[in-house]
C-alpha atoms as one frame of an Amber mdcrd trajectory, in Angstrom:
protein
   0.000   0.000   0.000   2.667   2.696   0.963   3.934   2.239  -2.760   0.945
   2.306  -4.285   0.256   5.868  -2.513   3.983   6.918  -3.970   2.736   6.039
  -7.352  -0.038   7.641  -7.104   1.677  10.878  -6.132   4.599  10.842  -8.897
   1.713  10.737 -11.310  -1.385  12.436  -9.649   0.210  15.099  -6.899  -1.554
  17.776  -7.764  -4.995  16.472  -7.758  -7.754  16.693  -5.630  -7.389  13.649
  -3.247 -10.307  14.018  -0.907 -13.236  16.342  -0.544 -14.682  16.184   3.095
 -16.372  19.400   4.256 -14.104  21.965   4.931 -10.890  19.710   4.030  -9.655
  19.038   0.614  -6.386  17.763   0.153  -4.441  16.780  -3.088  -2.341  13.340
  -3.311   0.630  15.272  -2.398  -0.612  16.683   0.838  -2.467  13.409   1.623
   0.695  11.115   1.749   2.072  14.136   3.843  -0.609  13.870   6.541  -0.238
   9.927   5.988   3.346   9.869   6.406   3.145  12.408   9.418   0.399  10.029
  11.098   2.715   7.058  10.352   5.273   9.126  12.437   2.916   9.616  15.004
   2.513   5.994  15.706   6.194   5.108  15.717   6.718   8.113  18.206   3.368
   6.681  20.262   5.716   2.911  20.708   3.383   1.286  17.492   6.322  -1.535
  16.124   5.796  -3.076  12.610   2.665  -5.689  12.592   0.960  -3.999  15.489
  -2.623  -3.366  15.357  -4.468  -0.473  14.491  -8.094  -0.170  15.085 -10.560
   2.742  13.353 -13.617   2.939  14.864 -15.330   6.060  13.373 -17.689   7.358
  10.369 -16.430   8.162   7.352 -13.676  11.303   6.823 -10.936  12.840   5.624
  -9.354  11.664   9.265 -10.438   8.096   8.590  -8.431   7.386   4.875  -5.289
   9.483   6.477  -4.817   7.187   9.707  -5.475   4.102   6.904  -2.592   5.219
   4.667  -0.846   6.471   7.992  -0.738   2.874   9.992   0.196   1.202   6.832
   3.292   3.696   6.201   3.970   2.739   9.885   3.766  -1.073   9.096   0.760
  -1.850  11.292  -1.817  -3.598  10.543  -5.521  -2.380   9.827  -8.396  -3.515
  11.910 -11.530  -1.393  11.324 -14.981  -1.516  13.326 -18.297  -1.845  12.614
 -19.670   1.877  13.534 -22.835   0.005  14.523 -21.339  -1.554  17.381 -22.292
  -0.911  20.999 -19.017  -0.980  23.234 -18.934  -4.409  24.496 -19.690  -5.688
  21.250 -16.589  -2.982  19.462 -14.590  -3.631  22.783 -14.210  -8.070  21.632
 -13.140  -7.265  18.631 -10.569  -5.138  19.351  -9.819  -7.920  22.084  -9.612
 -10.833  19.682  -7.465  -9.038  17.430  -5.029  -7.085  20.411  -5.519  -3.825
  19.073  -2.730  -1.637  20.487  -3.729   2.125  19.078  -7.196   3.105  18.624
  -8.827   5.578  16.546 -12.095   6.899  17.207 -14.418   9.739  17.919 -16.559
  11.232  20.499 -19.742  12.921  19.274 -20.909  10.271  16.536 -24.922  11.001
  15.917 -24.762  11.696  19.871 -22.946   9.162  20.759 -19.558   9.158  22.407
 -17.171   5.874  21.689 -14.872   6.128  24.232 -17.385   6.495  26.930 -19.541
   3.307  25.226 -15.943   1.357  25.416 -15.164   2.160  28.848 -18.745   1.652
  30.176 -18.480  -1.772  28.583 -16.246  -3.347  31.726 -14.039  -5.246  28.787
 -10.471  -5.517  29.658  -8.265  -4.442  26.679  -4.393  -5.086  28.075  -3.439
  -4.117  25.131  -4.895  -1.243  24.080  -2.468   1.438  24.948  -3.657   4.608
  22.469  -6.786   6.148  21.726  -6.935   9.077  18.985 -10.176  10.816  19.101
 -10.430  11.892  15.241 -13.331  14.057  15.787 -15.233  15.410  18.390 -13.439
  16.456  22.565 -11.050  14.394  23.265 -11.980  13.066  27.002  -9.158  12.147
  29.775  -6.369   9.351  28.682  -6.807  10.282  25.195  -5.064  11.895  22.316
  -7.116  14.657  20.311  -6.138  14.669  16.606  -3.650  17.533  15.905  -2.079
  16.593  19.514  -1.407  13.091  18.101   0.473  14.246  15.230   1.983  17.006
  16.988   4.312  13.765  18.361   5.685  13.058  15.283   9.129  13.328  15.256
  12.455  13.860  12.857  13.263  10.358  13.885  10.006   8.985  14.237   9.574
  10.192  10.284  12.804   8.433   8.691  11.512   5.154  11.045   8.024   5.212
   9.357   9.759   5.955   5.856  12.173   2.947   6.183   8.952   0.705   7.319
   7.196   2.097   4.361   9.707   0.634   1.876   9.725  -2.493   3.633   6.501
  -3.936   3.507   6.321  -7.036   1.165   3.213  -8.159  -0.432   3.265 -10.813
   1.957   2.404  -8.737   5.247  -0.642  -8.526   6.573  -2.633  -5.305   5.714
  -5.829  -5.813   7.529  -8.159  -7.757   9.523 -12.048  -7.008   8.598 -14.760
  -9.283  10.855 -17.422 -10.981   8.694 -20.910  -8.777   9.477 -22.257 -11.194
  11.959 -25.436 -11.786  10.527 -25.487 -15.544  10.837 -23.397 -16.192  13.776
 -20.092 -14.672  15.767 -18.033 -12.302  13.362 -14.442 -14.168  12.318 -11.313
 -11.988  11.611 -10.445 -12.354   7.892  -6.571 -11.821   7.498  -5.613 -10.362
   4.346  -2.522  -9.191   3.161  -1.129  -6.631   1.021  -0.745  -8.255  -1.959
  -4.674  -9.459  -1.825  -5.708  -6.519  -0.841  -3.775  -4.501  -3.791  -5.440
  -7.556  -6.475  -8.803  -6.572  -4.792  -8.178  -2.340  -5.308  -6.849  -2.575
  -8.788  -8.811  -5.173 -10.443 -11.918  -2.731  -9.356 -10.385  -0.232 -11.212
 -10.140  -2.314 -14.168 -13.710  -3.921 -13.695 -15.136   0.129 -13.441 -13.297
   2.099 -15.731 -12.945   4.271 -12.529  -9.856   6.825 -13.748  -8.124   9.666
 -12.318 -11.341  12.554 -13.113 -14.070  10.638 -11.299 -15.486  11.991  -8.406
 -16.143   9.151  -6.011 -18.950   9.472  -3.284 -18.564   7.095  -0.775 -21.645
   6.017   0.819 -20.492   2.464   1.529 -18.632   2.498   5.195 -15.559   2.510
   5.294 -15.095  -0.146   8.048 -16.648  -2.777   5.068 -14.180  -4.465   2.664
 -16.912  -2.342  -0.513 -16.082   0.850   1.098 -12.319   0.484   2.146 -11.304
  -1.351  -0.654 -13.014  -0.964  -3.549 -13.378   2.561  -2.161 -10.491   4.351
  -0.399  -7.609   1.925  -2.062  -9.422   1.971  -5.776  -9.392   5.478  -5.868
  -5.739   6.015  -4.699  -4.793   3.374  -7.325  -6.829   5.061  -9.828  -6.169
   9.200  -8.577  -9.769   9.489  -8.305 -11.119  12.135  -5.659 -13.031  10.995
  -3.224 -15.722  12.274  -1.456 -16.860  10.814   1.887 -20.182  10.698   3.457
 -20.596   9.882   7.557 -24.002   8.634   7.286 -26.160   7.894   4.598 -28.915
  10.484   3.847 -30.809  10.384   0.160 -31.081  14.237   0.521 -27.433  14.737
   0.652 -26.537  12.154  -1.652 -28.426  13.776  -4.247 -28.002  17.639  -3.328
 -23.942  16.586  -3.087 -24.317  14.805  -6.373 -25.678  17.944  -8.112 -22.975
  20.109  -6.530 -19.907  17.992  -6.328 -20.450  17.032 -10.004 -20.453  13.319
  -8.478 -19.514  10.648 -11.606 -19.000   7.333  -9.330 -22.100   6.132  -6.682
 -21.152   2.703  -5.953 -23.675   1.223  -3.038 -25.859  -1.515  -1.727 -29.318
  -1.568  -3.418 -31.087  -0.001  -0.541 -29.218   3.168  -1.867 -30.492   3.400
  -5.322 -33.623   2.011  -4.248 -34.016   5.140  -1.599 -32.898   7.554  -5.143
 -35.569   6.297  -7.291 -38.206   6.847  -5.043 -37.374   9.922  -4.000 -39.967
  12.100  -4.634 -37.742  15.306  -5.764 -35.271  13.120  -7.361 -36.597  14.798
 -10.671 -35.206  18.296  -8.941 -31.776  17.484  -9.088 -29.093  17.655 -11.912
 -27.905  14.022 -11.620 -26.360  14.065 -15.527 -22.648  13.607 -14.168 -23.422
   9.710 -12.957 -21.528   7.467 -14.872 -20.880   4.299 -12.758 -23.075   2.627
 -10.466 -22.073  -0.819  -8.771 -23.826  -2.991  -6.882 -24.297  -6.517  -5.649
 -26.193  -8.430  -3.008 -26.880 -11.970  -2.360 -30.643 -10.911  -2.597 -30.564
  -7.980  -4.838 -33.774  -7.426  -6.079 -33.821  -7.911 -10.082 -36.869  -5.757
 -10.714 -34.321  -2.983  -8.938 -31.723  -3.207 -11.397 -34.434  -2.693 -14.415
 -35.702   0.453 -13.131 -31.857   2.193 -12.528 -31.344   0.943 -16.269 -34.124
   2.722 -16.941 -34.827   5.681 -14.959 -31.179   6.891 -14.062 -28.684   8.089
 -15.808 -25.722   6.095 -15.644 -24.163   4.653 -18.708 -22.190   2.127 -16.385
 -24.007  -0.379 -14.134 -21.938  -3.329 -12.938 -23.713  -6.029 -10.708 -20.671
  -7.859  -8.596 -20.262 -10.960  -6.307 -17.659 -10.285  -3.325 -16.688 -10.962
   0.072 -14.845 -10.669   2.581 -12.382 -13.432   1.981 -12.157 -12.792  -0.710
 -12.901  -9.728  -2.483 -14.874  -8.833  -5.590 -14.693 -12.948  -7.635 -17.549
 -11.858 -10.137 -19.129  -8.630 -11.981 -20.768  -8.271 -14.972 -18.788  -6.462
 -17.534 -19.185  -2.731 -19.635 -20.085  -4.467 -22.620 -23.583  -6.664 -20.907
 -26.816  -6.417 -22.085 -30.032  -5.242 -19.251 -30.701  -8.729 -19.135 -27.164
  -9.936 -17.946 -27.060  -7.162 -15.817 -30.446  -7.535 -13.898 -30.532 -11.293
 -13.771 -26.799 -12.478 -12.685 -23.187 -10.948 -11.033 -21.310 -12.025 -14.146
 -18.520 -14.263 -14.711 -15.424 -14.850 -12.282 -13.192 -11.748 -12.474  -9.487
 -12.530 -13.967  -7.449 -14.891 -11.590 -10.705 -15.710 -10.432 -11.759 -19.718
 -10.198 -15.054 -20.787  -9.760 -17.052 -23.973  -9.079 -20.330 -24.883  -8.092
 -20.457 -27.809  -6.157 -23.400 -30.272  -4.076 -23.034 -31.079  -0.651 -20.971
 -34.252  -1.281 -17.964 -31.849  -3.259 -18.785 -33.146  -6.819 -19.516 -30.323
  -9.671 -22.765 -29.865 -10.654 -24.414 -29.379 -13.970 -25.368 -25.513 -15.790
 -28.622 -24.447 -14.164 -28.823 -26.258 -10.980 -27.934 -25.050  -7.728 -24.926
 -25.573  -5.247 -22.359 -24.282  -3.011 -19.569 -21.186  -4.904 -16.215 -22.586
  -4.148 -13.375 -20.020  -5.221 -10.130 -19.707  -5.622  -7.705 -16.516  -6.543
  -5.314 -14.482  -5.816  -7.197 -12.370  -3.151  -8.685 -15.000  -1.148  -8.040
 -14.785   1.969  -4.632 -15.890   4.327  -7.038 -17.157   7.183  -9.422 -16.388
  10.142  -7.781 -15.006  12.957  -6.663 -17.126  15.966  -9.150 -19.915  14.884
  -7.909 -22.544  12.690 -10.613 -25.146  13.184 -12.576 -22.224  10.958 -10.161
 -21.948   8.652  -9.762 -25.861   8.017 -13.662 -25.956   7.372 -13.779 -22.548
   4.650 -10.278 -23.159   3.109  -8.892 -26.308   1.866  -5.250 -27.030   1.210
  -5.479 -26.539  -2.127  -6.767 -22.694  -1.747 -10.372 -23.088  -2.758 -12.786
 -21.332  -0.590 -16.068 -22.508   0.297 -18.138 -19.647   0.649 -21.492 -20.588
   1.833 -23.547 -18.760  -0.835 -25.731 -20.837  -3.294 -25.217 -20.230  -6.944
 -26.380 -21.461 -10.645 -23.828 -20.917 -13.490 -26.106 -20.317 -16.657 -25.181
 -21.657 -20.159 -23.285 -18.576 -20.872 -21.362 -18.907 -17.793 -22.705 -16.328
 -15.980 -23.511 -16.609 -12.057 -26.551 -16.061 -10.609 -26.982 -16.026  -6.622
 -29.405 -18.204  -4.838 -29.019 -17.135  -1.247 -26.835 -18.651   1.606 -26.532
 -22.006   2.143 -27.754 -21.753   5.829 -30.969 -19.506   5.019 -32.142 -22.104
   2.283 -34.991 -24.094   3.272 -36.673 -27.729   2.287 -40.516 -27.518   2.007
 -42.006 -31.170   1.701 -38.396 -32.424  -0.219 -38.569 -29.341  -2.269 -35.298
 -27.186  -1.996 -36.688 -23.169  -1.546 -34.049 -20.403  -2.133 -35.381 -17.369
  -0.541 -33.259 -14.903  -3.017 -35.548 -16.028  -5.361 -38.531 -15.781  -3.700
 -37.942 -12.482  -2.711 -37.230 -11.210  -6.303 -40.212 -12.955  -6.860 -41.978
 -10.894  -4.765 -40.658  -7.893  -5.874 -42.576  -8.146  -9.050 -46.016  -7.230
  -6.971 -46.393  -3.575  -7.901 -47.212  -3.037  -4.126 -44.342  -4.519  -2.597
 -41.150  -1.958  -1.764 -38.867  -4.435  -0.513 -39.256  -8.659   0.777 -37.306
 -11.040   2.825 -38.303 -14.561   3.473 -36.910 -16.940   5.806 -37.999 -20.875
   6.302 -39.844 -21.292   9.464 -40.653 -25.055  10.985 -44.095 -26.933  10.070
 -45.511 -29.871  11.421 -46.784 -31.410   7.816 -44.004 -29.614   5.443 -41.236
 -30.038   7.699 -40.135 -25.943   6.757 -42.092 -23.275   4.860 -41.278 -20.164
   4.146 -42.765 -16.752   5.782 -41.600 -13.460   4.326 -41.242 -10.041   5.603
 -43.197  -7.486   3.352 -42.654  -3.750   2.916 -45.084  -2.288   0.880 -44.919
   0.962  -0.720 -46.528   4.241   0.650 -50.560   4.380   0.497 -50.725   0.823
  -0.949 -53.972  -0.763   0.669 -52.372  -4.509  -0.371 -52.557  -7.087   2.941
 -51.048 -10.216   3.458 -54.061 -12.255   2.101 -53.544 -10.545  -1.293 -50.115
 -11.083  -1.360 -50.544 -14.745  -0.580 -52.967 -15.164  -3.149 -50.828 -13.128
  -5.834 -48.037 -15.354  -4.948 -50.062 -18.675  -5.817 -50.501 -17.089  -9.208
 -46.962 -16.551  -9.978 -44.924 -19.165  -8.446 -44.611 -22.692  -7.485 -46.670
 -24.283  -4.331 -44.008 -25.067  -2.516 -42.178 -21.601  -3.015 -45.614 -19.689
  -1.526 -45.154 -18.223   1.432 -46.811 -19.806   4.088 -47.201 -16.655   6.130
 -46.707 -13.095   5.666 -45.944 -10.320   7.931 -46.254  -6.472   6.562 -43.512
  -4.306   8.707 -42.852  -1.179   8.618 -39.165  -1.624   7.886 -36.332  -4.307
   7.569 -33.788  -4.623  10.148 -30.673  -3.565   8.066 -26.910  -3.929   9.017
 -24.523  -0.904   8.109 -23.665  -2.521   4.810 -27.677  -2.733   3.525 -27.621
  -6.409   4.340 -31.165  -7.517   5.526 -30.251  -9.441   9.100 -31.901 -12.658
   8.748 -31.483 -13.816  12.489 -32.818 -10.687  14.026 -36.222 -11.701  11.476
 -35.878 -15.247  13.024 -35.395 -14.073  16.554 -39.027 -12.626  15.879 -40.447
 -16.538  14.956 -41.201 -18.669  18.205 -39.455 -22.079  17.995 -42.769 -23.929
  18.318 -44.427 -21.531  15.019 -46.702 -23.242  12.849 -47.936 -20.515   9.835
C-alpha cells in the first residue's frame, strides 16, 4: 500500500485527493498527513505488525490514519460503527488492538465512553486518537497526536514504508455477523492490492471521477473498492458519515459526483425519491452494486430511470474480495438477472453437498479460488480448516447457478435455504419474486418449521406508501406466480427491515421474531 500511494503521487500530486467538508487535500498533501500520522505511531511505541483499530464514520481523518498505519507497518483492523461498546470492545480484544482511533460525538454518541462503560479488559490497548469530536481524559485529540511526530520517528516510518512485502498482513475485517459470531479475515497486502486494482479495471474508474462514498468505510466495498481503488486510480473521493438520500443527491448535483457505488437499498431510496426529478444528476456514470438478494426488478428500473451509462452487478466478500461482476459491454438482461462471470485470476465452481460439480442451471455451493482469497481467520484454525482447503479453494457458503453462458446467478446462503415437503426453496428467489407485486417496496423470506411440510417459508413485506395490499392478497398473488411449494406460508407487513450498516437484511434478528414452536 505505501507504494501504491507513492505512485499515485509521482503521477497524480496535484490532484484533488479528498473532498470532506471543509478539508480538501491533493495526493501530495495526503501522503504528507499519511506519512506524518505514520510518524505519530512510531513516536506513540506502534512496532511493525501492530494493530491499528478505526472505529469512526467516514472522513478525511479516517483514509489518512489508513494510509498512515500502513506507512507505519501496522496492521488495519476497522470496526463496525454500529457496534455498541462491548460488542466494538471483543473485537478489538480478539485481534489485540494496540492504538485506537475513534471519535466522540458520533450522531450523539460518544465511543470512548460506550468502550469504557463496557467493563471489557483491553491489556493491550495502549492509544486512543479521538479523530473528531473532545477528546476526554487518557486520550489523544487529533492535531495533539500528530503534533508527536518526530524527525526520527519520520525516517523510522519511511524505512517501514519501503519495507513492507506483499506478503504482510494489511488488515483484519470481521465478517458482518449476521449468521453467527463475526471471524477476523486476514488479508494481506498483496490481496488486498489484487482486490483495489482489479476494481479499477472492472469500473473504468480513472483519475477525473469523483467518487462518493456512501459504503462504510469499516466494510471491505467501502475500504477497498473505495479508499484503495481510488488512490490506485487518482480518483477524488468524497466521503459521506451517514447515509442520507437528501445529501446524496443535493452533493451529487454540486460535487459534479460521476462514481455512486452502493448496496441496493441506496439506489432504491434515489428512485423513489420524490424530488429526485429536482436534481441535476447528468454527471453519474458508474453505479455498482451486488447483493446476495438484490432485487432484479431494482436493477431494471436504474437501467431505466437513471442516468448512468455504467451499471456493474458484482459478487464479493470478505475473503475474498470482488470474484464476479458483470462487464461494460452486458446487455439489461445480464445485468439484472446475474453478477457475471469470475473476475481474472478468479476460479469458480459450483459444487453439491458431497464436493462433486454440478451441472449448468442447478444449484450448489460457490467454491473459489484466486489471488485475493483470503490468508485465514484469525486465531481460529478449526474455521479456517472448514472454509479453506489445502489446495486454496474457498467454500463460501452462498448458493449459486452458473447459466449456459457462464454467468452466475446467486441463490441465497446455504444456511438460510430451506426444504418444504423435499422441495429445496431459495429465498433470493422468492424475494425477487416478490418484488414483481407492484405493491411490494422491498421482501425477505426466511424458512420457518411446520408440522406437515417439515419448513415453509414466511416473508417479511414492505409495501410501498398508500398501498392498501394485505397479506391475504399477497398470498394469493403469490399462488398465481410461483410454485406451491415456493408460496409463502405466512406473511408479515412491517414497517421496515432490520438492516446492518452494509444494507444487508439481518436474517437472524427476522428469526429471533419466529417462536421455535411456530406453525404458519
Amino acid at each position: 500500500m505505501p507504494a501504491l500511494v507513492a505512485a499515485t503521487v509521482d503521477r497524480y500530486g496535484d490532484r484533488l485527493a479528498v473532498v470532506d467538508g471543509d478539508t480538501r487535500l491533493t495526493y501530495a498533501e495526503l501522503l504528507d498527513q499519511a506519512q506524518r500520522f505514520g510518524a505519530a505511531l512510531v513516536a506513540s511505541g506502534v512496532e511493525r505488525g501492530d494493530r491499528v483499530g478505526i472505529w469512526a464514520f467516514n472522513s478525511a481523518e479516517w483514509i489518512v490514519a489508513l494510509l498512515g498505519l500502513f506507512e507505519a507497518g501496522a496492521e488495519l483492523v476497522p470496526v463496525n460503527t454500529r457496534f455498541k461498546g462491548a460488542e466494538a470492545a471483543e473485537i478489538l480484544a480478539r485481534s489485540r488492538v494496540t492504538t485506537l482511533v475513534t471519535v466522540t460525538d458520533f450522531l450523539g454518541t460518544d465511543y470512548v465512553a460506550m468502550l469504557r462503560a463496557s467493563g471489557v479488559k483491553l491489556p493491550d490497548l495502549r492509544t486512543i486518537v479521538i479523530a473528531r469530536g473532545p477528546a476526554p481524559f487518557g486520550t489523544s485529540s487529533w492535531s495533539g497526536f500528530l503534533a508527536q511526530a518526530t524527525d526520527e520517528a519520520c525516517l523510522e516510518a519511511g524505512r517501514r514504508s519501503t519495507a513492507v512485502s506483499t506478503d504482510d498482513v494489511s488488515d483484519i475485517l470481521f465478517t458482518s455477523g449476521t449468521t453467527g459470531v463475526p471471524k477476523g479475515v486476514v488479508q494481506t497486502h498483496g490481496s488486498t492490492l489484487r482486490v483495489a486494482t482489479d476494481w479499477v479495471a472492472m469500473t473504468g474508474l480513472a483519475a477525473g471521477d469523483r467518487y462518493l462514498m456512501v459504503n462504510p468505510y469499516f466494510h471491505m466495498f467501502g475500504l477497498k473498492a473505495g479508499i484503495l481503488a481510488s488512490v490506485a486510480a487518482g480518483a477524488t473521493m468524497l466521503p459521506e458519515a451517514v447515509f442520507d438520500v437528501d445529501r446524496v443527491l443535493a452533493r451529487v448535483a454540486a460535487e459534479q459526483v460521476t462514481v455512486l457505488p452502493g448496496a441496493p437499498t441506496l439506489y432504491q431510496s434515489i428512485l423513489d425519491h420524490p424530488d429526485r426529478g429536482r436534481h441535476d444528476l447528468s454527471s453519474l456514470r458508474v453505479a455498482v452494486t451486488g447483493a446476495a438478494d438484490i432485487p432484479v426488478e431494482l436493477i431494471r428500473r436504474v437501467v431505466d430511470e437513471l442516468p448512468f451509462p455504467t451499471i456493474i452487478t458484482g459478487y464479493g466478500l470478505t475473503e475474498g474480495g470482488t470474484a464476479a461482476a458483470t462487464s461494460l459491454g452486458d446487455d439489461v438482461e445480464t445485468i439484472a438477472t446475474t453478477v457475471g462471470r469470475p473476475r481474472p485470476g478468479f476460479e469458480l465452481r459450483i459444487v453439491d453437498g458431497d464436493g462433486a460439480e454440478v451441472p449448468a442451471g442447478e444449484p450448489g455451493e460457490i467454491l473459489l479460488r484466486g489471488g485475493s482469497i483470503m490468508s485465514h481467520y484469525l486465531d481460529d484454525p478449526e474455521a479456517t480448516a472448514q472454509a479453506l482447503s489445502e489446495d486454496g479453494w474457498l467454500r463460501t457458503g452462498d448458493l449459486g447457478v452458473l447459466t449456459d453462458a457462464g454467468c452466475l446467478q446467486i441463490v441465497g446462503r446455504s444456511k438460510d435455504m430451506f426444504i418444504v415437503g423435499g422441495f429445496n426453496a431459495y429465498p433470493a428467489e422468492i424475494e425477487n419474486a416478490l418484488l414483481r407485486h407492484p405493491d411490494i417496496h422491498q421482501a425477505s423470506v426466511i424458512g420457518v418449521p411446520d408440522a406437515r411440510l417439515g419448513e415453509v417459508g414466511m416473508a417479511f413485506v414492505v409495501v410501498r406508501a398508500g398501498a392498501a395490499t394485505t397479506g391475504p392478497d399477497i398470498s394469493e398473488w403469490s399462488r398465481a406466480q410461483m410454485a406451491n411449494y415456493k408460496v409463502p406460508r405466512a406473511i408479515e407487513l412491517v414497517d421496515e427491515l432490520p438492516l446492518n450498516a452494509t444494507g444487508k437484511v439481518m436474517k437472524d434478528v427476522l428469526r429471533a421474531r419466529v417462536p421455535p414452536a411456530t406453525t404458519p
